[in-house]
N, C-alpha and C positions, 0 to 999 in steps of 0.2 A: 602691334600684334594682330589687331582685328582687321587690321588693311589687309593683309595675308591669310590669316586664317577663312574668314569669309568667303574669297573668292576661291580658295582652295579645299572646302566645305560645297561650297556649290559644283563646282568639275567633278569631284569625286559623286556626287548628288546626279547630275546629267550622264555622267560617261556609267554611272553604273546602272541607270534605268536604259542607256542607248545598248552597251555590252550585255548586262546583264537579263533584258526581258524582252526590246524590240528586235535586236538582232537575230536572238535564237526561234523567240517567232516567228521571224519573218521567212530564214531558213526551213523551220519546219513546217511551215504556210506554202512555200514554193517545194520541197519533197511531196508534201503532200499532193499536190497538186502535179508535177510532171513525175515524180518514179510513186504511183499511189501502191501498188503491191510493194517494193522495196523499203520506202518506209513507213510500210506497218511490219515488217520484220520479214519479210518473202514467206509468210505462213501457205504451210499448205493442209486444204482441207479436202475431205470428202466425205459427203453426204451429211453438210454441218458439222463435222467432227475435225475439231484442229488431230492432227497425225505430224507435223513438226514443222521445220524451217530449211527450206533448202540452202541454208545459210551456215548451219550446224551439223554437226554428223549424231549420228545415234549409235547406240550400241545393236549388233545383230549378231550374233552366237550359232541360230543354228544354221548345219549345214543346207538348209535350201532357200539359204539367203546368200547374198555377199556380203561380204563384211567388208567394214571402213577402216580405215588408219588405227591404229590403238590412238585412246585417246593419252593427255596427258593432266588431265583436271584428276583431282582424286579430293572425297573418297568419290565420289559420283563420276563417273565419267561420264565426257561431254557438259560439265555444266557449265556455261553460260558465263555466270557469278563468276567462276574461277577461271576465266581462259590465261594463261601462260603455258609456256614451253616447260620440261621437265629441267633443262639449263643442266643435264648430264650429259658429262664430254663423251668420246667416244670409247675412252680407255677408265670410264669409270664402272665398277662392278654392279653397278644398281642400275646402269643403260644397258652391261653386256646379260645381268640377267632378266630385264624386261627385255629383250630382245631373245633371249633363249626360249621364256616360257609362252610370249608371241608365236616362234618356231613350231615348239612341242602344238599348240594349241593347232596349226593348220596342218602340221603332219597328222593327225589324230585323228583330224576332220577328214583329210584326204589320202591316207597312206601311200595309196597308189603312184600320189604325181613324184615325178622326180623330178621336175624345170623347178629352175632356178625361183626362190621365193625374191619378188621384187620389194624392194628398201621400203617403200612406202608402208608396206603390208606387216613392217614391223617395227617400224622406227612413229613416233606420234610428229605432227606436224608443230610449227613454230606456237600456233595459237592453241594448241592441243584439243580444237574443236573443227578439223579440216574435216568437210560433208565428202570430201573429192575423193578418187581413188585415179590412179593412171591405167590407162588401157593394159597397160601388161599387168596389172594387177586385177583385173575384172576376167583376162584373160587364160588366167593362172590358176583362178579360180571359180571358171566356166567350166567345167568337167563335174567337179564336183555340186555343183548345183543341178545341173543337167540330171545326173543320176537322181540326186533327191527328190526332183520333179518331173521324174521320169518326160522328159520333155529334147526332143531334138538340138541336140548342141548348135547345128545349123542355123535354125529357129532363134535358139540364146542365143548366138552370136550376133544375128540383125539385129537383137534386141538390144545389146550391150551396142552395138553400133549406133542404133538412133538417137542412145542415148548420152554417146562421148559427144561433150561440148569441143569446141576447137580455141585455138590460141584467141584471145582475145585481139578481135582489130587485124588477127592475123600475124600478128606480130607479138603479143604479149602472155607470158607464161607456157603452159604445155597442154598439151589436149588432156581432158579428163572427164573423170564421170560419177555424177554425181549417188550417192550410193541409194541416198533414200529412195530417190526419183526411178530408178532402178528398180528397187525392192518392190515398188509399189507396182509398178508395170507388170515385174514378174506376176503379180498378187492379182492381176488385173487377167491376166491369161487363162485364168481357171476360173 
């Protein structure tokens, strides 16, 4: 029994100081060291003042901001702690009325527009913490912000331009834009 156990006491002993503490340091030794802003969490600050993670979305309500994806974390939205999807189907009554009171919320904000409100702008994304929006959703809701800040839709519009990222490698995912990074530029204008 101790021919066996012993050397199977020691593997277990080795492979969990190799798995369990050289590995993951060695990993987070090398992030650190080549993505150094990515892994510390892509924070962003200004003027010493963490303002959040272009990794994450935030909550933005009023009209002379853009707003991000609805989140799907509750009760807090956007946290972190809780990222999953809501896992409500399309024909389920608690998706079709968070998708109704999403609606009401940007008809309220912008009565005026009549294009079509694009999916993202109402549906939360898979990790329910998506910072991104899609150009036709920054675009949709360019008018209404313009007015709020009394500012050149022209003008928002280069801005919303500098600031849509494009497919990754050119090939991966879809152009988009990130809300915070957005928010703060507008912020940045005045």
């Amino acid at each position: 029994m101790s021919r066996i156990l012993l050397p199977s006491l020691l593997s277990l002993l080795v492979f969990s100081v190799l798995t369990g503490l050289i590995y993951p340091f060695m990993v987070t030794g090398i992030a650190a060291l080549c993505c150094e802003h990515q892994a510390q969490g892509s924070l962003i600050r200004q003027a010493d003042r963490l303002v959040g993670s272009s990794l994450i979305g935030q909550p933005f309500d009023d009209p002379k901001y853009f707003w991000p994806r609805p989140s799907a974390t509750t009760p807090q939205p956007y946290n972190g702690a809780s990222s999953a999807g809501s896992n409500l189907g399309p024909t389920n009554p608690a998706q079709l009325d968070a998708v109704r009171t999403q609606l009401a919320a940007l008809q309220q904000a912008d009565p005026d527009n009549k294009w079509p409100v694009p999916i993202d702008l109402v549906t939360a994304s898979a990790s329910g913490l998506d910072p991104h929006i899609s150009p036709a959703a920054a675009e949709y809701q360019l008018m209404r912000v313009a007015r709020a800040r009394a500012i050149d839709p022209q003008r928002l519009r280069s801005l919303v331009a500098a600031h849509t990222q494009s497919r990754q490698w050119a090939l991966l995912g879809e152009p988009r834009v990130n809300v915070l990074e957005l928010n703060l530029a507008l912020d940045a204008l005045h």
